[in-house]
C-alpha atoms as one frame of an Amber mdcrd trajectory, in Angstrom:
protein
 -10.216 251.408   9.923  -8.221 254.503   8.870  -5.876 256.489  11.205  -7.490
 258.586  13.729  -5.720 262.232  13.736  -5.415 264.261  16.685  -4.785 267.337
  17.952  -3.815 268.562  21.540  -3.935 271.996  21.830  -2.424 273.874  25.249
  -0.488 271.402  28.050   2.293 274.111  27.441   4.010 276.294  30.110   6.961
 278.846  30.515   8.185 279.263  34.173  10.562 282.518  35.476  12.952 282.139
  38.071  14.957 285.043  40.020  17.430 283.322  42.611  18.905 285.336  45.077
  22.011 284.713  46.626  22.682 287.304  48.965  23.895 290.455  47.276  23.149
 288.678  43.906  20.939 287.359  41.842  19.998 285.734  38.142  16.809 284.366
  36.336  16.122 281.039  34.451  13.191 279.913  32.207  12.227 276.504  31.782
   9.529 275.191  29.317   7.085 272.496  29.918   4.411 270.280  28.627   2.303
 268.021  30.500   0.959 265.416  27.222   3.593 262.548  27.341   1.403 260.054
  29.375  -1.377 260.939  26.726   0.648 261.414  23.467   2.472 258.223  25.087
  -0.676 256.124  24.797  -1.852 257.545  21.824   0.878 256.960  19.209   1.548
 253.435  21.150  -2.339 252.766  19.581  -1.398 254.180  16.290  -2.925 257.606
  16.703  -1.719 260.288  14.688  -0.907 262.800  17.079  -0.059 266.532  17.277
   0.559 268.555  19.940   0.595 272.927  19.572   1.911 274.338  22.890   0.204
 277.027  24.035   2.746 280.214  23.073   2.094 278.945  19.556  -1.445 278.016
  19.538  -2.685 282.038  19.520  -1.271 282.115  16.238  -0.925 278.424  14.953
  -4.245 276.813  15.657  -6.725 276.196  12.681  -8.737 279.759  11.973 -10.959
 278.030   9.239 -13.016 274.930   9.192 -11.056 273.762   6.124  -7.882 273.353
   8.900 -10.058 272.182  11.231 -10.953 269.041   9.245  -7.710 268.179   9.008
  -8.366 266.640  12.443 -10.659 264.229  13.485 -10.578 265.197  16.981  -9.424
 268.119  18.550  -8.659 268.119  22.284  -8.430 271.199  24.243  -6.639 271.279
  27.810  -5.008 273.472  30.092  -5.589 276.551  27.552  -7.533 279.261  28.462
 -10.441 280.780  25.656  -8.120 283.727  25.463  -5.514 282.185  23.641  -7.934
 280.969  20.807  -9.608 284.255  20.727  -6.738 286.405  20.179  -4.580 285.888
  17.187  -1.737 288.107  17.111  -3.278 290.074  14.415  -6.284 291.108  16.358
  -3.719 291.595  19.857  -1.174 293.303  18.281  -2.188 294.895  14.736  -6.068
 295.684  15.636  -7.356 293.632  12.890 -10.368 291.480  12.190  -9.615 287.602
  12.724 -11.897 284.242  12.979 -13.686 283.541  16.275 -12.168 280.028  16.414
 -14.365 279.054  18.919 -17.455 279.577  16.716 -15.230 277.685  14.299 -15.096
 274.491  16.775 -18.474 274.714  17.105 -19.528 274.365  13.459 -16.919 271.889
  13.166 -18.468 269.673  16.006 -22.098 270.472  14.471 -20.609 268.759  10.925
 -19.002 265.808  12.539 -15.782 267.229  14.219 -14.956 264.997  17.758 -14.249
 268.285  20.485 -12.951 267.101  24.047 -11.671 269.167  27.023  -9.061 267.983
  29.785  -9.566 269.836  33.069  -6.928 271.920  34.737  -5.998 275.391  35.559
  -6.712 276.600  32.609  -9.391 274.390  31.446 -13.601 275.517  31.541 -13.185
 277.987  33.988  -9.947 276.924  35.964  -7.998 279.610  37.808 -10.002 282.908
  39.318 -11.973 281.905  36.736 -10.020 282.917  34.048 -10.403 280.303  31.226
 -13.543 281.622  30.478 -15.168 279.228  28.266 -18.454 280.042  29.987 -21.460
 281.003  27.972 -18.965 280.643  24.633 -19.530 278.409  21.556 -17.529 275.757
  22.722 -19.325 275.705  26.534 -22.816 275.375  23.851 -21.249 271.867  22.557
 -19.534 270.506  26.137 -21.537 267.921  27.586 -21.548 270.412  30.704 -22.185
 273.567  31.845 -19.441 275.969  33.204 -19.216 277.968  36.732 -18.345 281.537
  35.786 -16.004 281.471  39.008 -13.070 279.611  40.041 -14.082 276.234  39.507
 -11.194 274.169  40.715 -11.640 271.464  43.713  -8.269 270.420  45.025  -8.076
 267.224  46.921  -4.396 266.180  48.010  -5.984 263.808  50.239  -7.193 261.751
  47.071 -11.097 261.733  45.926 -12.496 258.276  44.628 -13.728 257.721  41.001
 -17.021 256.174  40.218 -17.781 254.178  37.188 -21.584 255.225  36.118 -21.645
 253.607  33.155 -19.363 250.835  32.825 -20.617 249.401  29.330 -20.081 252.569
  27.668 -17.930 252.011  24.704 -15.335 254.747  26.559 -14.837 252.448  29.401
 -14.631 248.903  27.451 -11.444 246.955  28.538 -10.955 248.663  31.971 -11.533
 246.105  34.756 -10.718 247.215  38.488 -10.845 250.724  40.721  -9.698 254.058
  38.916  -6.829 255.374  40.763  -7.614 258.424  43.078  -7.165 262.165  41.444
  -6.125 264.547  43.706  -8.159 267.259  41.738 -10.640 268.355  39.029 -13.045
 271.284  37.448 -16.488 271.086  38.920 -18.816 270.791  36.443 -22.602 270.202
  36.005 -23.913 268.074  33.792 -26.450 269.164  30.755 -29.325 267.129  30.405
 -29.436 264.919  27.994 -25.951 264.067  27.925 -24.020 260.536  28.739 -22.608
 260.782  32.608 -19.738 258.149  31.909 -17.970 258.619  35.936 -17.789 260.937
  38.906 -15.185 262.241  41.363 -17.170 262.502  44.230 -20.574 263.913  43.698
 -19.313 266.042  40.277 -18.878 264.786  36.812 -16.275 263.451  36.149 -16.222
 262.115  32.130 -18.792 263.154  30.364 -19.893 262.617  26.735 -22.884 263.910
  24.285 -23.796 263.612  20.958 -24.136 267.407  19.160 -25.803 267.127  15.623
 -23.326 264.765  13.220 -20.135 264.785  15.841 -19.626 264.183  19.841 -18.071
 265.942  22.539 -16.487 264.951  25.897 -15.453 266.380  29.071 -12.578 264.970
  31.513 -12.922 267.189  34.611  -9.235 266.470  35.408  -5.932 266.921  34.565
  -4.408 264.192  31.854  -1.173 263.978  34.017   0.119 265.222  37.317  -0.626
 267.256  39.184  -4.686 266.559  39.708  -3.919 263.487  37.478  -1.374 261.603
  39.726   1.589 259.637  38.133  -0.382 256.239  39.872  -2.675 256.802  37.306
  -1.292 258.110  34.561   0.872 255.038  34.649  -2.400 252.469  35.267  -3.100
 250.567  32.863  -6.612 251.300  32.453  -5.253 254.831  31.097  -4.245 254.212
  28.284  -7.533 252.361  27.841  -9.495 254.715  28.680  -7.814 257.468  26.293
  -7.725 255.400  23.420 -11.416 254.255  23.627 -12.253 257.921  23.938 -10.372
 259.281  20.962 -11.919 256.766  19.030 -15.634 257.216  20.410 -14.498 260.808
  19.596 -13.520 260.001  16.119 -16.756 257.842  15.383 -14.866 254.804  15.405
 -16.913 253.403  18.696
């Protein structure tokens, strides 16, 4: 079985600070990713995994099929369609540049394995502003996007439902999912595989698209939607394994 290579694309933020204290006052920046449960899990598998951060994916990320396939699955979350659509040469110097999410879809349609994590900015997220409605990438998701602010939060916990427990995904993991305490609502496209639910929404969901396979996780892949009680379960790393592989054609 060879070594499955991954990439995560987004999980990457920059946070301002002004402090005041009294007459004065100074800023800090911090940077942050949200991946190490995931690339945790992955490498402890023996997953070949990359991570580009969102302030270098607009310029970084694979603009041709040829770097595309140097990836057997490609996982999108927390990164808005925005960032993929504008390279810096298009942004800044007004010139012509790959749509790279027409690229992800011809690289699904040839065998590619395409997932998206929910979150903020994840199928439509915040005010709506992800955008990946009615784009090539929605066209290969196992589910269709809201064109409005899609996000449910539930601090008080919402319960996850196994639909199909003897789905290769979902081999190995005995006992109750943790609660999330949020997630992207989704619907899901007929004809694809609804794997679980939060609530009455989808949840994970999976489809076949020509010669490759796609998957959506309607939450977060650590805190906060995806709480550290579950991040930290054991069926996690599991269930992220299984699903890169299922993603990879392995399963």
């Amino acid at each position: 079985m060879s070594q499955i290579r991954v990439l995560l694309a987004g999980e990457s933020w920059v946070s301002n600070s002004t402090h005041y204290k009294g007459w004065d006052f100074f800023s800090s920046t911090t940077f942050d990713t949200g991946c190490a449960y995931l690339q945790r899990a992955l490498e402890s598998a023996g997953v070949a995994f990359t991570h580009l951060p969102n302030h270098l994916a607009d310029s970084q990320f694979p603009n041709t099929l040829e770097g595309l396939a140097a990836y057997d699955v490609i996982l999108l979350s927390d990164i808005g369609a925005n960032t993929l659509l504008l390279h810096p040469d298009t942004w800044l110097r007004g010139k012509s540049t790959p749509n790279r999410l027409k690229l992800l879809q011809q690289w699904v349609q040839g065998g590619g394995g395409l997932g998206m994590c929910g979150g903020y900015y994840s199928f439509a997220g915040i005010y709506g502003a992800a955008r990946y409605q009615r784009t090539p990438v929605e066209a290969v998701l196992p589910v269709s996007i809201f064109p409005w602010d899609d996000r449910r939060e539930v601090p008080e916990g919402a319960a996850v439902t196994v639909q199909q427990p003897a789905h290769p995904i979902l081999h190995g993991i005995s006992g109750p999912f943790p609660q999330l305490l949020g997630y992207n609502e989704l619907t899901l496209k007929p004809g694809a595989d609804l794997l679980a639910t939060v609530g009455e929404d989808p949840l994970l969901a999976v489809q076949q698209v020509d010669t490759g396979r796609t998957l959506a996780w309607a939450s977060d892949i650590g805190p906060h939607w995806c709480p550290e009680a579950f991040a930290t379960w054991d069926g996690y790393a599991t269930l992220w394994v299984n699903a890169v592989r299922w993603l990879a054609g392995q399963l």
